[in-house]
FITORLUM-115077 format. One line per 10 residues: number of its first residue (from 1); their letters; for each residue x, y, z of C-alpha. Coordinates in steps of 0.05 Angstrom, whole numbers. Each point is the difference from the previous one (the first is absolute). Layout:
BEGIN
NUM	A	X Y Z  ...
This chain:
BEGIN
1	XXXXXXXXXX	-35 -6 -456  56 46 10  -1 70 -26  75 48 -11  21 45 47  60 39 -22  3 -35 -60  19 -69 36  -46 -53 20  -40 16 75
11	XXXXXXXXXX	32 -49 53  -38 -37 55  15 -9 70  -23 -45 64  21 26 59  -10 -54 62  7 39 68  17 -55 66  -10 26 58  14 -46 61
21	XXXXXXXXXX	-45 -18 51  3 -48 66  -11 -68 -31  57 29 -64  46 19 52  2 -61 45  -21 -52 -53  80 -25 -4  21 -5 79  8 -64 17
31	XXXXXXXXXX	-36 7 73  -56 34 -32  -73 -43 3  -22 -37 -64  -61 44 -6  56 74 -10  37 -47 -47  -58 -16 -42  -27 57 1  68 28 -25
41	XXXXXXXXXX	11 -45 -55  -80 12 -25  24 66 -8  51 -21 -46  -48 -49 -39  -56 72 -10  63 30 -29  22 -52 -42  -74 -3 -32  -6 71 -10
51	XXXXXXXXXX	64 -6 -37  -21 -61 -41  -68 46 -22  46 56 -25  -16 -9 -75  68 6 -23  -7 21 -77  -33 63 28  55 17 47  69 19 -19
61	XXXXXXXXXX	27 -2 80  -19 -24 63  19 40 64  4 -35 75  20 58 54  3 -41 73  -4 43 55  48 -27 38  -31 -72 11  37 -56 39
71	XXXXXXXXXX	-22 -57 -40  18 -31 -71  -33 55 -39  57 32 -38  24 -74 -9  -69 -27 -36  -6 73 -41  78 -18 -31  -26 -71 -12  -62 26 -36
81	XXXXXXXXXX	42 51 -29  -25 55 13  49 70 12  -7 6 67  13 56 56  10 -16 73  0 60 51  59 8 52  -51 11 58  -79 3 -2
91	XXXXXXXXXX	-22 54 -34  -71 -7 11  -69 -15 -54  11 71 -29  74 4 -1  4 -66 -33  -45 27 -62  41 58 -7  58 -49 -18  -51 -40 -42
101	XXXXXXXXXX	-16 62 -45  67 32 -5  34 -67 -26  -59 -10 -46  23 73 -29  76 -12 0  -18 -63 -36  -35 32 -64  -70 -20 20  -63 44 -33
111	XXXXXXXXXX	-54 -36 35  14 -30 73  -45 -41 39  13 -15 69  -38 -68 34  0 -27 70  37 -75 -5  -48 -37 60  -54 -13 -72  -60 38 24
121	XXXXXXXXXX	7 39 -74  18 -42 -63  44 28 -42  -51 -33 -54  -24 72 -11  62 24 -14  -19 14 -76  -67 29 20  44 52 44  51 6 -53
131	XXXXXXXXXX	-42 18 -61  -45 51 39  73 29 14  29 -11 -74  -64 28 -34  13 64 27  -76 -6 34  27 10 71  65 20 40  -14 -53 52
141	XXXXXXXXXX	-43 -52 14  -6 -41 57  -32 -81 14  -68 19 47  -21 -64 49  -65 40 3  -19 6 -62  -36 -61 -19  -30 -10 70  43 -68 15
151	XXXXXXXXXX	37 33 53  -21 -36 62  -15 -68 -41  74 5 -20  19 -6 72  7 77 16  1 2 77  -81 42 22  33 42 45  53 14 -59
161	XXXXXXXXXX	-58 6 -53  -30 57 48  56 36 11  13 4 -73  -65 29 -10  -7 48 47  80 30 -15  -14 -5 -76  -70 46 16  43 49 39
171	XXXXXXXXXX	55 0 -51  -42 12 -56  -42 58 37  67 32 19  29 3 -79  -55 -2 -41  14 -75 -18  -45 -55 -18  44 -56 5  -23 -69 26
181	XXXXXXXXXX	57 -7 44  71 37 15  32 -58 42  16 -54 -67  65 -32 -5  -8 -5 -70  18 62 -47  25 27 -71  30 62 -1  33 28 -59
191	XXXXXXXXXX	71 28 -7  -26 72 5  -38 -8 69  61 -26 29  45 56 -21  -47 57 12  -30 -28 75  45 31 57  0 -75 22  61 14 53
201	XXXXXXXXXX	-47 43 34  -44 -45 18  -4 -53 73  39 -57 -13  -48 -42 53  -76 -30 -44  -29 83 -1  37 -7 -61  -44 -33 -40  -53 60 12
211	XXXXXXXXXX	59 55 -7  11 -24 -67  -72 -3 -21  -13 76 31  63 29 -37  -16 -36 -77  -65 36 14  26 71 19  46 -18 -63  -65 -3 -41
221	XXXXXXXXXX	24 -72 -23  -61 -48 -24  -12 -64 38  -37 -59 -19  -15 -56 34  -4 -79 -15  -41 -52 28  50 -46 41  -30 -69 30  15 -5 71
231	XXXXXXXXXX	44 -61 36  23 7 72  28 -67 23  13 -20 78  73 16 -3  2 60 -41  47 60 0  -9 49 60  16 50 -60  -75 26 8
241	XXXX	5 -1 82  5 75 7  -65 20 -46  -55 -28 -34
């Protein structure tokens, strides 16, 4: 369903942040160990599913930013066609959603999700996300591994799982929240969050995830959230290393 915004039709966009870890880095040097190169090229097979998941008649662009990777990421995103951003030098998890966001706005998009690419979040739910968005219901809404209670059957880490729980408690106590979890790499926002959230501001290292979140509060913006089934795989993206 898409509803008018300034009398033209609302646009949809995927943004698809890649930030490079160890095995992403290495997985291409000849001298590196089979186990770095597989793990590399894993990497590249999460991001080629999440891609593949993207259903396309709801989306009217698809956004790759690579932070500065040293493998064939910006290569497979121009195969798969997707616009695609690569950074000069490492900008870091925050840094790289900041260019996320402000191509999603230079590129007309009303409602802009952003998804990590190592497939622990399907983009399956995009049109749940999309039509809390589109309906006017909600400002943002994000994809919760919590809710549900499939978190640690989905393959969540315990000593991840715990962590979650006990920053998510503290969060929530410090702003008045009630949000399942602030550490998702799965979320809708719509054009006016973007524009209005002093988003420059904030860390560009994994705090901003929870910077975000704290300022679309202080905004008074309405947040939703979406039950998101849970997949970590062996060689998944160190995207979540610094947080829960």
């Amino acid at each position: 369903m898409q509803v008018s915004h300034n009398r033209r039709p609302s646009q949809a966009a995927i943004t698809i942040q890649w930030v490079p870890g160890p095995a992403s880095e290495e997985c291409f040097d000849r001298e590196t160990e089979g186990m770095r190169r597989h793990a590399g090229v894993q990497r590249r097979v999460d991001a080629a599913r999440t891609v593949s998941e993207i259903p396309r008649p709801l989306v009217d662009d698809v956004i790759l930013v690579d932070d500065h990777s040293k493998d064939r990421t910006v290569e497979l995103a121009r195969e798969l066609g997707l616009f695609t951003i690569r950074h000069d030098e490492n900008r870091g998890y925050g840094g790289n959603q900041k260019t996320c966001y402000q191509a999603a706005l230079d590129r007309h998009a009303d409602i802009i999700v952003m998804v990590h690419p190592d497939y622990q979040y399907t983009p399956k739910l995009l049109s749940r996300s999309r039509e809390l968005r589109s309906l006017g219901l909600y400002d943002i809404a994000l994809g919760s591994r919590i809710l549900g209670g499939r978190a640690l059957s989905g393959g969540m880490p315990l000593y991840k799982y715990v962590a979650n729980r006990l920053l998510t408690f503290a969060e929530n106590v410090l702003i008045g929240e009630k949000l399942s979890e602030y550490h998702t790499g799965y979320r809708a926002f719509s054009r006016r969050v973007l524009e209005t959230l002093p988003l420059e501001e904030n860390d560009d290292d994994f705090v901003f995830d929870n910077q975000m979140l704290v300022q679309a509060v202080a905004f008074g913006f309405k947040i939703a959230e979406v039950t998101c089934p849970t997949l970590y795989l062996e060689d998944a993206s160190s995207i979540n290393s610094g947080g829960a």
